[in-house]
mmCIF file of the N, C-alpha and C atoms, coordinates in Angstrom:
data_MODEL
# 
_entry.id   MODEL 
# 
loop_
_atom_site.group_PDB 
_atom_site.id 
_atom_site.type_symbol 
_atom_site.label_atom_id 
_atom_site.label_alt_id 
_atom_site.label_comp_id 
_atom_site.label_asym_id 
_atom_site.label_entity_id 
_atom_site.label_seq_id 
_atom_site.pdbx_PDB_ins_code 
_atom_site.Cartn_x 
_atom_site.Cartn_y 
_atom_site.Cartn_z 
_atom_site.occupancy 
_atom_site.B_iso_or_equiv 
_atom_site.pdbx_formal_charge 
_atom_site.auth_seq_id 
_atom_site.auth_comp_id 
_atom_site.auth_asym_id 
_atom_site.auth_atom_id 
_atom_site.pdbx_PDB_model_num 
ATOM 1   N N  . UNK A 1 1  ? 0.817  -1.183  0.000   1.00 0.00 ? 1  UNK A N  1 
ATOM 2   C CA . UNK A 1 1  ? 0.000  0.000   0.000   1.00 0.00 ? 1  UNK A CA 1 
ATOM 3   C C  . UNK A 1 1  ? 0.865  1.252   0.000   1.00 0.00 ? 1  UNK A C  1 
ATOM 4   N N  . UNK A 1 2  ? 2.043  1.188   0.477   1.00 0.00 ? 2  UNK A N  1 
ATOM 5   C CA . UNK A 1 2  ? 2.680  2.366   0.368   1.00 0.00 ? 2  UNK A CA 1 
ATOM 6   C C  . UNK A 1 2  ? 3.245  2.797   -0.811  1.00 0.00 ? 2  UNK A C  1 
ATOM 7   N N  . UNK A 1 3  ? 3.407  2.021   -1.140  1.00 0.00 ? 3  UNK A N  1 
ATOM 8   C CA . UNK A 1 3  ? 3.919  1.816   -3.221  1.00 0.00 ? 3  UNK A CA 1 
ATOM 9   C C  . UNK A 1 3  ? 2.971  2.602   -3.654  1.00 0.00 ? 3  UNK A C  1 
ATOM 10  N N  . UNK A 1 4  ? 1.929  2.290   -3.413  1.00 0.00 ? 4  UNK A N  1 
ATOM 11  C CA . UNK A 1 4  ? 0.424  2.645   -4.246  1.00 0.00 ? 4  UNK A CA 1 
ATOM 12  C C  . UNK A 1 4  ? 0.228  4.643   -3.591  1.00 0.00 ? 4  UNK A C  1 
ATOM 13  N N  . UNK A 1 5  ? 0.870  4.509   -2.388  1.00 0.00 ? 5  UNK A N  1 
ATOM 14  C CA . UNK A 1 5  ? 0.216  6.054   -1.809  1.00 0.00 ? 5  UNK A CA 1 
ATOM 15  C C  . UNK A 1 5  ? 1.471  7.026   -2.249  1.00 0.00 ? 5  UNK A C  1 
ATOM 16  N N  . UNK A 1 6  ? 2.672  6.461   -2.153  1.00 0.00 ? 6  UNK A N  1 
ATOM 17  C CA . UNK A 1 6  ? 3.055  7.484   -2.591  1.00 0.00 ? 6  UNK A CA 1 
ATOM 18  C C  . UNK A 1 6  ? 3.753  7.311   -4.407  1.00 0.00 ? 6  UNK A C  1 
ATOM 19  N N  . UNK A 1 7  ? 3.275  6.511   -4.607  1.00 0.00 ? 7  UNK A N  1 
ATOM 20  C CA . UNK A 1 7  ? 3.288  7.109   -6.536  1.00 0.00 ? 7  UNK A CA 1 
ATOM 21  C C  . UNK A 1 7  ? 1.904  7.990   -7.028  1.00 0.00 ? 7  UNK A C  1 
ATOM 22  N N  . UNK A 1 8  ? 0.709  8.126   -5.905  1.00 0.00 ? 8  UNK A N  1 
ATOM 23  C CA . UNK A 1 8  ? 0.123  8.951   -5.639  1.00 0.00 ? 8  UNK A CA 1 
ATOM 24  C C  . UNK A 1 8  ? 0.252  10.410  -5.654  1.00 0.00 ? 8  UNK A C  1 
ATOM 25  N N  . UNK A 1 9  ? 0.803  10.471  -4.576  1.00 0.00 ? 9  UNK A N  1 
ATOM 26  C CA . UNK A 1 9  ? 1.544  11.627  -3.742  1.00 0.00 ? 9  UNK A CA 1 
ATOM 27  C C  . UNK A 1 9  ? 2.496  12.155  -4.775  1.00 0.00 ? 9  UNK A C  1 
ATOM 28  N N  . UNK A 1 10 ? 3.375  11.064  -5.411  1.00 0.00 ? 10 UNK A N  1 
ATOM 29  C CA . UNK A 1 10 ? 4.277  12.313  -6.321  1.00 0.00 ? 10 UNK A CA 1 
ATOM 30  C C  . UNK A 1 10 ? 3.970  12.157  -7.948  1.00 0.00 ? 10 UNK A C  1 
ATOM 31  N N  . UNK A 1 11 ? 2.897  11.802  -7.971  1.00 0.00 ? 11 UNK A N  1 
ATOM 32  C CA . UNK A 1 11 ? 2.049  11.501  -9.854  1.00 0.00 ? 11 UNK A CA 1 
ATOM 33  C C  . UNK A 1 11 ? 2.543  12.963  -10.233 1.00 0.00 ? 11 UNK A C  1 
ATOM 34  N N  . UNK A 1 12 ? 2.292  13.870  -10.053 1.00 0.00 ? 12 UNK A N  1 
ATOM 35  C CA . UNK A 1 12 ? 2.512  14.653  -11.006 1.00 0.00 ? 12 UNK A CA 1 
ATOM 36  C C  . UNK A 1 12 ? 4.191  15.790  -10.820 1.00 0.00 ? 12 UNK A C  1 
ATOM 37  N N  . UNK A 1 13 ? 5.035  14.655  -10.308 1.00 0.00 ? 13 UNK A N  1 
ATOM 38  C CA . UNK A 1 13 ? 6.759  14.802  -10.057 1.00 0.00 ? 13 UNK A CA 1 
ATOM 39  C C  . UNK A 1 13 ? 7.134  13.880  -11.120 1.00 0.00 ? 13 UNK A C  1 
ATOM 40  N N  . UNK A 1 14 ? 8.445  13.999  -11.527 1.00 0.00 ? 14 UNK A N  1 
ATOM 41  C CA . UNK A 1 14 ? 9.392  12.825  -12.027 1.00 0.00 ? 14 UNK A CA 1 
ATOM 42  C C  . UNK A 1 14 ? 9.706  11.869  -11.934 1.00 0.00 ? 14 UNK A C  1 
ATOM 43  N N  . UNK A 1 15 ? 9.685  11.571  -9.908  1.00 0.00 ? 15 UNK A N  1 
ATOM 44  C CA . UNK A 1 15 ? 9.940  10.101  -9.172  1.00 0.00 ? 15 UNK A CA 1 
ATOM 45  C C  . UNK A 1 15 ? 8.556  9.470   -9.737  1.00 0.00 ? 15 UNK A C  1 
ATOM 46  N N  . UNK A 1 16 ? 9.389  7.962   -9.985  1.00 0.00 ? 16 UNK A N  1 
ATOM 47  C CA . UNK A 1 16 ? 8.975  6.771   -9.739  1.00 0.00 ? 16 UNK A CA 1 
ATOM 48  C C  . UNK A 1 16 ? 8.896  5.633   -8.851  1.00 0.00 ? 16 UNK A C  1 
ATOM 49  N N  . UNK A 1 17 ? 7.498  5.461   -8.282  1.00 0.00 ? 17 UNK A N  1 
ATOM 50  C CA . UNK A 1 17 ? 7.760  4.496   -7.406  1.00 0.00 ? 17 UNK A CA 1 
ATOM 51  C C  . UNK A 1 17 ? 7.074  3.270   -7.470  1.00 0.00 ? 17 UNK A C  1 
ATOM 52  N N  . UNK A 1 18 ? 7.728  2.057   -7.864  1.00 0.00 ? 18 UNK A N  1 
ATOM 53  C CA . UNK A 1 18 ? 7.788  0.952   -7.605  1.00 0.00 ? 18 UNK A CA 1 
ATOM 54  C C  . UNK A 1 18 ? 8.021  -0.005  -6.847  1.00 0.00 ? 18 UNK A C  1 
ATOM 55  N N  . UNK A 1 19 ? 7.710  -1.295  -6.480  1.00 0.00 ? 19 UNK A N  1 
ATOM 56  C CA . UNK A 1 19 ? 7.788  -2.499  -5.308  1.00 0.00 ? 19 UNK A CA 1 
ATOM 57  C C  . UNK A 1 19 ? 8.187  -3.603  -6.183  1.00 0.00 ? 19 UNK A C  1 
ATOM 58  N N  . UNK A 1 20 ? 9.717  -3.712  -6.066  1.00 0.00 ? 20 UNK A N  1 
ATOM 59  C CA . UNK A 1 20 ? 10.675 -4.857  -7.044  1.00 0.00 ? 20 UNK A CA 1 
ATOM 60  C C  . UNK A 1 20 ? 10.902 -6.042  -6.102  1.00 0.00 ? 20 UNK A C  1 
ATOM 61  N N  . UNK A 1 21 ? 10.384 -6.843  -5.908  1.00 0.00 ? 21 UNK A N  1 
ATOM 62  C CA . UNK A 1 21 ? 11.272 -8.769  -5.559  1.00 0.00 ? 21 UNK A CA 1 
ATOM 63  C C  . UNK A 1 21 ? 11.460 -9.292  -6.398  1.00 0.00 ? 21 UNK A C  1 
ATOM 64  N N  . UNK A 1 22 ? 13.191 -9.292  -6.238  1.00 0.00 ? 22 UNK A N  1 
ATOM 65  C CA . UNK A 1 22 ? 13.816 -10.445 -7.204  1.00 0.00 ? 22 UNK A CA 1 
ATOM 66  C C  . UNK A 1 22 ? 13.597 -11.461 -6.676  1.00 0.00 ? 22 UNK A C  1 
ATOM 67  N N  . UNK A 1 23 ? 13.369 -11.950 -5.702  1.00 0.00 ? 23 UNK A N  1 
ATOM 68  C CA . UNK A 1 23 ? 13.289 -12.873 -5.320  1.00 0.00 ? 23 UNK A CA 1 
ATOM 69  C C  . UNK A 1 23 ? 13.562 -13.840 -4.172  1.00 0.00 ? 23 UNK A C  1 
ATOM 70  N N  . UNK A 1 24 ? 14.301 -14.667 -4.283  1.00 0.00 ? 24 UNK A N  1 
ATOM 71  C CA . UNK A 1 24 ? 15.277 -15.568 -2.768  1.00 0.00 ? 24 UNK A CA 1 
ATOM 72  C C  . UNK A 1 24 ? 16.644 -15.083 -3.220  1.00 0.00 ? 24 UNK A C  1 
ATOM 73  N N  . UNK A 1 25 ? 17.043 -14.388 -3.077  1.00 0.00 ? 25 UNK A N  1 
ATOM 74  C CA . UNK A 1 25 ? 18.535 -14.720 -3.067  1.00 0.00 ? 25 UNK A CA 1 
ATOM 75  C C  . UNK A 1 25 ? 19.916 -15.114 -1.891  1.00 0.00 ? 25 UNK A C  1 
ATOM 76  N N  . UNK A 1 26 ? 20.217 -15.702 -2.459  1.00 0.00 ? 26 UNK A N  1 
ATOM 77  C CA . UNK A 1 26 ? 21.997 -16.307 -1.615  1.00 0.00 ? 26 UNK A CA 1 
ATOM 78  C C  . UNK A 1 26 ? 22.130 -15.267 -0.422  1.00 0.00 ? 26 UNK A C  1 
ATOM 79  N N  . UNK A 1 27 ? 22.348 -15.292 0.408   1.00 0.00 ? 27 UNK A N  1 
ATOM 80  C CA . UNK A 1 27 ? 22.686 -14.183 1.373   1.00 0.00 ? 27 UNK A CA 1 
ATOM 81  C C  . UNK A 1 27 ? 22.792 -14.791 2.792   1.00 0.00 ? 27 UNK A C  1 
ATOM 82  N N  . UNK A 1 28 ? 23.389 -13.976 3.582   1.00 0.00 ? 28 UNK A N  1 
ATOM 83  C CA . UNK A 1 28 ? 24.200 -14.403 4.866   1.00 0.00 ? 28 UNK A CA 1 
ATOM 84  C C  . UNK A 1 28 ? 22.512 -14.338 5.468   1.00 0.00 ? 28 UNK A C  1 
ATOM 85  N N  . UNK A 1 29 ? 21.976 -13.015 5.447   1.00 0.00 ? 29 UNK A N  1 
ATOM 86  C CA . UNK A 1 29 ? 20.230 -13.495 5.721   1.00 0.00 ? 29 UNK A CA 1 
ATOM 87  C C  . UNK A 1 29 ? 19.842 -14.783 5.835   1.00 0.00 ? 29 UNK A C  1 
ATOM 88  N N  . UNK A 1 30 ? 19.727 -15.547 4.657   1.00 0.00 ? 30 UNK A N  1 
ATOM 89  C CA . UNK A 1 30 ? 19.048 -16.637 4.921   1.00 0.00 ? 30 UNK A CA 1 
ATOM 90  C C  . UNK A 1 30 ? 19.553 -17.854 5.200   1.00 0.00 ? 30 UNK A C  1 
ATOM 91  N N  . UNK A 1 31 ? 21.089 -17.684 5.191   1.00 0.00 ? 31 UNK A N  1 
ATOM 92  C CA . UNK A 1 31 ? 21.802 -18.711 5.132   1.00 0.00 ? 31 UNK A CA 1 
ATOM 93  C C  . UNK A 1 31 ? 22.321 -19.364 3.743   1.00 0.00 ? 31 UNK A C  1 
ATOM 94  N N  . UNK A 1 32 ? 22.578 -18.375 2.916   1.00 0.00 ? 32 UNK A N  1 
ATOM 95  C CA . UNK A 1 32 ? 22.809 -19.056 1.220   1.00 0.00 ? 32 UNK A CA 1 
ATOM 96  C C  . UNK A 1 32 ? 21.700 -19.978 1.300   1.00 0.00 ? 32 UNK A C  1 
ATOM 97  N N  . UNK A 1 33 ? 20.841 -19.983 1.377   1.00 0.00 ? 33 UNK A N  1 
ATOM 98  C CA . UNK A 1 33 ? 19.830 -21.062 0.903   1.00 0.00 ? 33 UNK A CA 1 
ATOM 99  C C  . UNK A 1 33 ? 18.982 -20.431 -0.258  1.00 0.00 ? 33 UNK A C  1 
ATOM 100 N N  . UNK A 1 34 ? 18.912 -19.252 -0.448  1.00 0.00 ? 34 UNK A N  1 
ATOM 101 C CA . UNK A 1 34 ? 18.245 -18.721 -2.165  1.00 0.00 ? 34 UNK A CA 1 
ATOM 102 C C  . UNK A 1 34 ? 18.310 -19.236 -3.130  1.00 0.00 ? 34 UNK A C  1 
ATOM 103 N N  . UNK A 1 35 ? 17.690 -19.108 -3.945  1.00 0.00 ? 35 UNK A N  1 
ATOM 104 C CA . UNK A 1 35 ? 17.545 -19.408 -5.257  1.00 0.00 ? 35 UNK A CA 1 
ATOM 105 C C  . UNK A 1 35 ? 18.804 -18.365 -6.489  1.00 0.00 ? 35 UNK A C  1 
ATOM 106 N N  . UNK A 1 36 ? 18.893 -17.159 -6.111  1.00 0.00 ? 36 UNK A N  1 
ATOM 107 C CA . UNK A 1 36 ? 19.488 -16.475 -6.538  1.00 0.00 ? 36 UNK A CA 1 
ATOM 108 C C  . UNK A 1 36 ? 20.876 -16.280 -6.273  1.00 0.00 ? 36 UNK A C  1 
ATOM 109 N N  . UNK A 1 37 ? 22.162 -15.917 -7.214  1.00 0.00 ? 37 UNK A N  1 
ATOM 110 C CA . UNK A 1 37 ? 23.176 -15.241 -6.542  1.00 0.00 ? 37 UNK A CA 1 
ATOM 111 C C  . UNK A 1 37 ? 23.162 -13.728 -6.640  1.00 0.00 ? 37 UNK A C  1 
ATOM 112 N N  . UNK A 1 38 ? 23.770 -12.977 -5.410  1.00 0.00 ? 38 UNK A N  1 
ATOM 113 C CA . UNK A 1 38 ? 23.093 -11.435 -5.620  1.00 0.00 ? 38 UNK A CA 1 
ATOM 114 C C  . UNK A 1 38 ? 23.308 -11.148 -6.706  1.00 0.00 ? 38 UNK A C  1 
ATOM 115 N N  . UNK A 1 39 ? 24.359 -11.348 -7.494  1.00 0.00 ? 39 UNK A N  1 
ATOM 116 C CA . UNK A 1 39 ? 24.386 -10.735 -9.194  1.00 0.00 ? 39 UNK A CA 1 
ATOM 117 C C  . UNK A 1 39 ? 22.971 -11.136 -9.752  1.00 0.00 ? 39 UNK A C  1 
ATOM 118 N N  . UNK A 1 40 ? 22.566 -12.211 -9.656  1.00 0.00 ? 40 UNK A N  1 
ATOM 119 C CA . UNK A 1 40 ? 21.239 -12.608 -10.193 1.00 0.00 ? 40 UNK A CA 1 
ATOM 120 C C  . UNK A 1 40 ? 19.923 -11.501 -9.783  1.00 0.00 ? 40 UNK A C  1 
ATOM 121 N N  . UNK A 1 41 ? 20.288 -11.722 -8.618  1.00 0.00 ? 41 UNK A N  1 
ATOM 122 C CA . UNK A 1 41 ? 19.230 -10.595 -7.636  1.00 0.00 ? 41 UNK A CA 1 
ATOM 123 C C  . UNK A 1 41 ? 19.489 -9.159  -8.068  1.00 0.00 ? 41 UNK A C  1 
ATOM 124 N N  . UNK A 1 42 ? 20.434 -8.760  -7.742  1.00 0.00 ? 42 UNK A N  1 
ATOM 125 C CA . UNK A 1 42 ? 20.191 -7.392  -8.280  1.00 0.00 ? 42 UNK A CA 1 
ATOM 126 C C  . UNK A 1 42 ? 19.863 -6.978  -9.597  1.00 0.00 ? 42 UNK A C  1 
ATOM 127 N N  . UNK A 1 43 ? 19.428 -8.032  -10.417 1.00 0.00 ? 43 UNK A N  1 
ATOM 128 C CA . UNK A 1 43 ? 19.218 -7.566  -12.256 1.00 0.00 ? 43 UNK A CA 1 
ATOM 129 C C  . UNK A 1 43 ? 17.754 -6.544  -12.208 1.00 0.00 ? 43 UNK A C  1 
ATOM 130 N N  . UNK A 1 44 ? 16.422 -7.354  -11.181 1.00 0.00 ? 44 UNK A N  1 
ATOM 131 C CA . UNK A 1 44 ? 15.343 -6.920  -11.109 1.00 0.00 ? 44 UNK A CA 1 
ATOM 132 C C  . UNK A 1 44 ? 15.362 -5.441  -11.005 1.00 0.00 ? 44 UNK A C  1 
ATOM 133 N N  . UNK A 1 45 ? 15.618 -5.180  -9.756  1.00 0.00 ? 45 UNK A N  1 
ATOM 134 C CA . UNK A 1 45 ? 15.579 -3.926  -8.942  1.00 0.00 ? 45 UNK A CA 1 
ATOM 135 C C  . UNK A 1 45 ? 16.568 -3.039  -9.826  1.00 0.00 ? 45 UNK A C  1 
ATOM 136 N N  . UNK A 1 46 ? 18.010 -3.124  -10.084 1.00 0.00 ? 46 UNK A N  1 
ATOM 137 C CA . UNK A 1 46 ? 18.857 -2.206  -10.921 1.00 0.00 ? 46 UNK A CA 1 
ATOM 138 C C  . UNK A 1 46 ? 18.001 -1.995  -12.203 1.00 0.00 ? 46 UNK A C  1 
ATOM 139 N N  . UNK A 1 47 ? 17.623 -2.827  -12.878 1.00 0.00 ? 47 UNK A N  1 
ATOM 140 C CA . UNK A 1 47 ? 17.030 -2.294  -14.599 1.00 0.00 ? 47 UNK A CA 1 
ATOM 141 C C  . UNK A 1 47 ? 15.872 -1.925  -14.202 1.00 0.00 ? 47 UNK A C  1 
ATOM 142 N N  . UNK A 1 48 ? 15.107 -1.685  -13.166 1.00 0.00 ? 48 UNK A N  1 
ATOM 143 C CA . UNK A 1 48 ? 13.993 -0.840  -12.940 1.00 0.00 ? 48 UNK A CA 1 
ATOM 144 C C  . UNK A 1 48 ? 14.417 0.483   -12.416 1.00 0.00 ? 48 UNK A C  1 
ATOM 145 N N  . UNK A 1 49 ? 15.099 0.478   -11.667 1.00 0.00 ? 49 UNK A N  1 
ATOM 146 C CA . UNK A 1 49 ? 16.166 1.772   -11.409 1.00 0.00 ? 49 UNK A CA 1 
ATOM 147 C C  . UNK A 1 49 ? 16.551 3.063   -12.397 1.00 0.00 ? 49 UNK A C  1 
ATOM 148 N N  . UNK A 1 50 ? 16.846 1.987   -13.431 1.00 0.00 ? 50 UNK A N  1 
ATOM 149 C CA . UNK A 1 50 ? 17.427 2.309   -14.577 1.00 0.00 ? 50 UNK A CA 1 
ATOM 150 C C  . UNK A 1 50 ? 16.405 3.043   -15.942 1.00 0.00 ? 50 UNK A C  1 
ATOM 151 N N  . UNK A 1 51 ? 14.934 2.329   -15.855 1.00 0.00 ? 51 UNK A N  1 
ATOM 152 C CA . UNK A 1 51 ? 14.005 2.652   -16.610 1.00 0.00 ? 51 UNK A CA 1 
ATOM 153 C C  . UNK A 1 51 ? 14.031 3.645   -17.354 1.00 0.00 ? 51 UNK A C  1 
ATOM 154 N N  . UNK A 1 52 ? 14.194 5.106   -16.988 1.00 0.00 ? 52 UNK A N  1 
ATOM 155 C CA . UNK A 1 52 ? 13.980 6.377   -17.675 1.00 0.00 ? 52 UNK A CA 1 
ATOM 156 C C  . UNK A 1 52 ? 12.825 7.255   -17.464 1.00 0.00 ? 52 UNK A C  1 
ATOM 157 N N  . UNK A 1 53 ? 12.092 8.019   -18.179 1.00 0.00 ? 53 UNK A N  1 
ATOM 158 C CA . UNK A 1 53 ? 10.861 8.399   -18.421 1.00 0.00 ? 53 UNK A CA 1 
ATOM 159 C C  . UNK A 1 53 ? 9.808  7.855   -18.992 1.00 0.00 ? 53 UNK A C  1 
ATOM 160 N N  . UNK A 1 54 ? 9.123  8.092   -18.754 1.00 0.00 ? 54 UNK A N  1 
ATOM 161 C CA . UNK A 1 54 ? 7.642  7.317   -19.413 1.00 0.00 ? 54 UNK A CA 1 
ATOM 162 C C  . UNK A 1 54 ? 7.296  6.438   -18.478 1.00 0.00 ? 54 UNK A C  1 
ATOM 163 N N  . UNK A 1 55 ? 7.708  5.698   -17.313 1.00 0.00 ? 55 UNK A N  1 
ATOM 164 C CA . UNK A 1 55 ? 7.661  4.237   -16.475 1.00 0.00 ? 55 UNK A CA 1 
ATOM 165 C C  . UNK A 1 55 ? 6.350  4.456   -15.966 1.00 0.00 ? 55 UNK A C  1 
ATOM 166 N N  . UNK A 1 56 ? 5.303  3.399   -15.838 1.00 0.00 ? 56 UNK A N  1 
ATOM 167 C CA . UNK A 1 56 ? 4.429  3.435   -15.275 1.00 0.00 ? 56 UNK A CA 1 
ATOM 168 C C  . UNK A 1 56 ? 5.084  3.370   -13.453 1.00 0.00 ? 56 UNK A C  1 
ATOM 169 N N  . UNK A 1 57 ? 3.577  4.323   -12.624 1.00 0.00 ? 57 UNK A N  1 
ATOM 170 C CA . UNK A 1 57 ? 4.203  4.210   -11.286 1.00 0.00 ? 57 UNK A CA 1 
ATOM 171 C C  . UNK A 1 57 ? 3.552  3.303   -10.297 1.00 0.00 ? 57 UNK A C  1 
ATOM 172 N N  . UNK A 1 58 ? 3.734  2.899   -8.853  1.00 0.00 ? 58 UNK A N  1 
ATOM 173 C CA . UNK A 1 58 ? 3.005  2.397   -8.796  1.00 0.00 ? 58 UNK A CA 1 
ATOM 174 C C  . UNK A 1 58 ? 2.271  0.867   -8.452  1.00 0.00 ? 58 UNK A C  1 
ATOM 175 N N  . UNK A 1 59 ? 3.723  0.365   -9.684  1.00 0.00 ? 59 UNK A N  1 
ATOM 176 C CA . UNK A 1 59 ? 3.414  -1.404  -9.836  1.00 0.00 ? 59 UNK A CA 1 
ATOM 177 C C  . UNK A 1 59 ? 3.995  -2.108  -8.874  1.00 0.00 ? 59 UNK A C  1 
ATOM 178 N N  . UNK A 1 60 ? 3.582  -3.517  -8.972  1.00 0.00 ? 60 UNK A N  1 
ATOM 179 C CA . UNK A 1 60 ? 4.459  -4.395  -8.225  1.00 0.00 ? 60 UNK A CA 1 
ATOM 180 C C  . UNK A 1 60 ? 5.083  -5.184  -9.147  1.00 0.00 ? 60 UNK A C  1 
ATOM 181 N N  . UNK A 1 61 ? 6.631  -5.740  -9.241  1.00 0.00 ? 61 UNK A N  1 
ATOM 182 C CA . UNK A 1 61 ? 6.621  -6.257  -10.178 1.00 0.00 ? 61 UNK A CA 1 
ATOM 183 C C  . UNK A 1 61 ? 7.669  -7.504  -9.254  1.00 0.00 ? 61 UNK A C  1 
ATOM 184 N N  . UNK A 1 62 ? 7.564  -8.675  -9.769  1.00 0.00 ? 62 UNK A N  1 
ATOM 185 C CA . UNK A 1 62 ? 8.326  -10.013 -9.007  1.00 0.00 ? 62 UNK A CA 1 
ATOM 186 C C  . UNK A 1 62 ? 8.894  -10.564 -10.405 1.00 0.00 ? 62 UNK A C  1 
ATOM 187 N N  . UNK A 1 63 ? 9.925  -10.919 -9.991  1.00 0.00 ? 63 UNK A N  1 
ATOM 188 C CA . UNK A 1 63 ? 10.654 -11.990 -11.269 1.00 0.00 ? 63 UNK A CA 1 
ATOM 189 C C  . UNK A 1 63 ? 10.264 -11.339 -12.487 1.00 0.00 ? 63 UNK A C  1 
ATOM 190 N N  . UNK A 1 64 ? 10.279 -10.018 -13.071 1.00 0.00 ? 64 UNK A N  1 
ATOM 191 C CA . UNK A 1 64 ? 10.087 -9.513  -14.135 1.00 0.00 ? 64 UNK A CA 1 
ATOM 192 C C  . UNK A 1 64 ? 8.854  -9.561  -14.484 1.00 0.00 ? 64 UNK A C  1 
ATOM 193 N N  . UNK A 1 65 ? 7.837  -9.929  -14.081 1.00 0.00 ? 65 UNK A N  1 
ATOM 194 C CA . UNK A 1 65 ? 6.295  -9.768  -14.036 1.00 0.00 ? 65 UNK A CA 1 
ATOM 195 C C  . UNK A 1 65 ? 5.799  -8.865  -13.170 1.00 0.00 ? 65 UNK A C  1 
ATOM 196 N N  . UNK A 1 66 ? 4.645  -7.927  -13.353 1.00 0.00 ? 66 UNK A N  1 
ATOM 197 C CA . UNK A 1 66 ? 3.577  -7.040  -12.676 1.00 0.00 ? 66 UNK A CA 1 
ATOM 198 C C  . UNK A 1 66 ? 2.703  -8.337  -12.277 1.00 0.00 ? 66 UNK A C  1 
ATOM 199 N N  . UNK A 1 67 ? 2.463  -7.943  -10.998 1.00 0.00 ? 67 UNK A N  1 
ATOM 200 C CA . UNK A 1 67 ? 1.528  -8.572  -9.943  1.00 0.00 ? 67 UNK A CA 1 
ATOM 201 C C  . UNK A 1 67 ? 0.571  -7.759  -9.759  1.00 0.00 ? 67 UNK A C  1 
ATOM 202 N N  . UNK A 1 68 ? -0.518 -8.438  -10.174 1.00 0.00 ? 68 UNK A N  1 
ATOM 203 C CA . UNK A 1 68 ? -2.019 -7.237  -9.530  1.00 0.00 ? 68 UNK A CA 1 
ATOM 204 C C  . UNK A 1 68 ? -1.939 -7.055  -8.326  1.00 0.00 ? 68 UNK A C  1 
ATOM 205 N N  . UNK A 1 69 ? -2.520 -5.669  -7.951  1.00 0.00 ? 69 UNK A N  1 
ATOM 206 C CA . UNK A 1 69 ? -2.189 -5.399  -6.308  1.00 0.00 ? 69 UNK A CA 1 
ATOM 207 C C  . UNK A 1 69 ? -3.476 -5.816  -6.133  1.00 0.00 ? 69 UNK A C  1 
# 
């Protein structure tokens, strides 16, 4: 919900705000038990980062898919 209130709040600014899970990844967190290595993990979240102008705001997106909220 906070994804949703503030791409609200700044709709008519430049920021974009999005809710990225890559996923499980490898990490002292979970005990390397992920699915991911952080290079893997960080692809999601960095190339959304990266987007530009035009990005819809707003979304949720997991493993490179939008999730209906």
């Amino acid at each position: 919900m906070m994804t949703v209130q503030l791409a609200e709040e700044l709709r008519d600014t430049s920021i974009v705000v999005n809710a990225v899970c890559p996923g499980c990844v490898k990490t002292e967190l979970n005990g390397h038990s992920g699915n991911l290595t952080p290079a893997e993990g960080a692809r999601l979240p960095v190339g959304y980062a990266l987007l530009g102008e035009g990005v819809v705001s707003g979304r949720f997106v997991e493993a490179g898919a939008e999730v209906p909220w």
